[in-house]
Every structure is written in C-alpha cells, then in structure tokens.
TORVEXGU-277113 format. One record per residue (C-alpha): residue number from 1; x, y, z. Coordinates in steps of 0.02 Angstrom, whole numbers, padded with zeros to 5 digits. Layout:
N
{resi->NUM; u->X; v->Y; w->Z}
...
END
This chain:
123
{resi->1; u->00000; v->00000; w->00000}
{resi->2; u->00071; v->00171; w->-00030}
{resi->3; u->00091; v->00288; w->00107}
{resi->4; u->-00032; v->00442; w->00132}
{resi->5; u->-00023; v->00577; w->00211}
{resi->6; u->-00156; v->00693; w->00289}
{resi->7; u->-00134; v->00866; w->00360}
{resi->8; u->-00254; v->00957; w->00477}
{resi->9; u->-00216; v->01154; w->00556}
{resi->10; u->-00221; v->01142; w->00731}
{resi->11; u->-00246; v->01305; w->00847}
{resi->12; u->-00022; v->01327; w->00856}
{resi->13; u->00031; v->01174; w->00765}
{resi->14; u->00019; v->01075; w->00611}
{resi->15; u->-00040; v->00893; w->00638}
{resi->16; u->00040; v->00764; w->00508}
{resi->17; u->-00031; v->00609; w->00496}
{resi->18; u->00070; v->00475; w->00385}
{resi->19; u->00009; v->00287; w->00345}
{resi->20; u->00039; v->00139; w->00242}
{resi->21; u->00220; v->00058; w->00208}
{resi->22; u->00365; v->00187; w->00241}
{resi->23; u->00524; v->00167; w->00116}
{resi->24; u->00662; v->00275; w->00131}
{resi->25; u->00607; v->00407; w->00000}
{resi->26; u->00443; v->00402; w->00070}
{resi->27; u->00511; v->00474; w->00228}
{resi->28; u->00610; v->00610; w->00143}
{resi->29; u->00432; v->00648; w->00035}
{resi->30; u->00357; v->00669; w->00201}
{resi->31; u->00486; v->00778; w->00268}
{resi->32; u->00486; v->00889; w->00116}
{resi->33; u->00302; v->00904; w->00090}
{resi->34; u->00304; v->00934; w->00293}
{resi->35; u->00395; v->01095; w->00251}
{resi->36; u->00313; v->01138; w->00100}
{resi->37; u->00140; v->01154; w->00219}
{resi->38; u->00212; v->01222; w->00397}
{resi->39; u->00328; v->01349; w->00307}
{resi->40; u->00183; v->01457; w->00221}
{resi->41; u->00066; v->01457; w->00362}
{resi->42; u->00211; v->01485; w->00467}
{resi->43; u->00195; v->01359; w->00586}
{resi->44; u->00343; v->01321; w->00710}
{resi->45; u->00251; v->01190; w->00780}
{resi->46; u->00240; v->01011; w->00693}
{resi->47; u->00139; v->00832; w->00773}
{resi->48; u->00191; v->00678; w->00674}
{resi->49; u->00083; v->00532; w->00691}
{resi->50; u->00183; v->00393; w->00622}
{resi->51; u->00087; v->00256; w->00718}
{resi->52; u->00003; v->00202; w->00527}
{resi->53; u->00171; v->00187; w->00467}
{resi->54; u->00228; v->00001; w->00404}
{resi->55; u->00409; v->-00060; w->00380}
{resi->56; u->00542; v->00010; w->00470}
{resi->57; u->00701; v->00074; w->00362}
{resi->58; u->00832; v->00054; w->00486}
{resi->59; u->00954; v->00132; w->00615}
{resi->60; u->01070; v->00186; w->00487}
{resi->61; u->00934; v->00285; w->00402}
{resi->62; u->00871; v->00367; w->00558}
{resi->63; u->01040; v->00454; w->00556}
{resi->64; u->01051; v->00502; w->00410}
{resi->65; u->00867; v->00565; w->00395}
{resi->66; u->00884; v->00688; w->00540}
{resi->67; u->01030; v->00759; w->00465}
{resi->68; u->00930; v->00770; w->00324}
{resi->69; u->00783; v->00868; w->00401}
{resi->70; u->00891; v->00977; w->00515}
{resi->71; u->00957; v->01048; w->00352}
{resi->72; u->00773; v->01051; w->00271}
{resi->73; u->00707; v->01152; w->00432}
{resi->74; u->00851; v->01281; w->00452}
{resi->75; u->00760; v->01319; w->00632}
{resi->76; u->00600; v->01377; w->00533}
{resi->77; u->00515; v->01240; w->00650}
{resi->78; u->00566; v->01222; w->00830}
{resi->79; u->00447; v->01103; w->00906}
{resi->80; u->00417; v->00928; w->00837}
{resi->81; u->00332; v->00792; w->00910}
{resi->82; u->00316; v->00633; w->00851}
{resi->83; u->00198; v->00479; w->00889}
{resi->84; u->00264; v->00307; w->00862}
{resi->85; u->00194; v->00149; w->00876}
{resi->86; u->00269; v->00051; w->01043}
{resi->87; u->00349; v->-00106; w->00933}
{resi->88; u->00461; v->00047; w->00849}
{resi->89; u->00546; v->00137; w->01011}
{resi->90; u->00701; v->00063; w->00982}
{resi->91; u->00696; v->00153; w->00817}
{resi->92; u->00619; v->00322; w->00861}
{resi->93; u->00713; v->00353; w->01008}
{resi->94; u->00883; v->00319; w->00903}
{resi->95; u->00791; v->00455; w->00794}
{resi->96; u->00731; v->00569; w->00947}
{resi->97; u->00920; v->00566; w->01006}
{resi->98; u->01003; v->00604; w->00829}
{resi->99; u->00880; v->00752; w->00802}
{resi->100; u->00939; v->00820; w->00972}
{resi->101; u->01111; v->00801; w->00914}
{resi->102; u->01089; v->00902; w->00771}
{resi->103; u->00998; v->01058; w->00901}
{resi->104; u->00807; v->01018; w->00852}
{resi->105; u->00686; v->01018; w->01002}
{resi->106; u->00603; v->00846; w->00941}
{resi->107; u->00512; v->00721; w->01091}
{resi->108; u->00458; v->00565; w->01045}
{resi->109; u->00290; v->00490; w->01136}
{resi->110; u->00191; v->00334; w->01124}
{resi->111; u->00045; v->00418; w->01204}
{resi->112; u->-00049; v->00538; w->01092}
{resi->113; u->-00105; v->00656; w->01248}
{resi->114; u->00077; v->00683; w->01306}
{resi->115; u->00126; v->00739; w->01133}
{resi->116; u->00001; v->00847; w->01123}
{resi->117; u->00021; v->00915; w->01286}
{resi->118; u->00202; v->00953; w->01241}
{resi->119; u->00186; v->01039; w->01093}
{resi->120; u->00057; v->01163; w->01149}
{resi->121; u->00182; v->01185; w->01299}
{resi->122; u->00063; v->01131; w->01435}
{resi->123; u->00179; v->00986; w->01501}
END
C-alpha cells in the first residue's frame, strides 16, 4: 500500500498524519512536503503521527534522515513531536536522540495526549 499523508491546522501546530508502508524516499517525501505546508502558514510547531506507518528502514537511516531534516528546517520549526507505535521505540528514540544532536527540540511519545500536551507547551 502506498503511504498517505493527511494534514489538519491545529490552533499553534500543524498535525501530520502518515500511513501505509514507509520506504526511505517516502520518509524524505514526508519531510519535504512537511515543510512545503508548515513553512507558508508559518507554523513552528509540527505533530507527526507515524503510528500508521509500516516497515521500518533502519538505524542507519534514522541518522542520516535527521541530518537530512535539520538541514530542510534551518530552525523555521522548533517544536516537533512525534507519535510512534510502541513495537518501533528502539527506532524512534535512536531518531529522537540524533535530532537532538543536530539542536532540534524533537520528543518522541507513544501516548498521543503527552505529545500533544508538549507541543502546545502545557507539560
């Protein structure tokens, strides 16, 4: 199944919801059509649900990809959460931890309510 991805405005952030089987240029599409959406509205703000994501590219990748999007954001964005599914953490936090390393402000949360909580600042 190819991914999808859906977009809804929230009140100070932009809610991304992405589902289906995730390949490695399917996470860079998501990234860059991420951007293309937040930038214009001017969100700083950005939810990722991933939890409808399939397939899991791989440690190596996780790396790489949040070099990738630290470079795509250029600080344009300074809060991202994203939602995982529980059978991914090893994964995501490898991701959560790389992101950090290149100076984005990204959590990673298995509970929907935390994230949001977070990225409306009311943690």
């Amino acid at each position: 199944m190819p991914y999808k991805i859906t977009f809804t405005d929230e009140k100070i952030f932009l809610r991304v919801k992405a589902e289906g089987e995730q390949t490695f240029e399917d996470n860079i599409d998501l990234a860059e059509k991420t951007a293309a959406e937040a930038f214009p509205k001017k969100y700083q703000r950005v939810l990722v649900d991933i939890r409808g994501f399939t397939g899991q590219p791989g440690i190596g990748f996780d790396y790489e990809y949040a070099k990738f999007i630290s470079r795509l954001i250029e600080n344009k964005i300074t809060k991202i959460a994203v939602i995982y599914k529980p059978s991914s953490e090893e994964f995501t936090k490898f991701f959560e931890t790389a992101s950090k390393n290149r100076g984005m402000n990204l959590n990673a949360f298995t509970d929907e309510k935390q994230a949001e909580e977070w990225i409306n600042g009311t943690e």
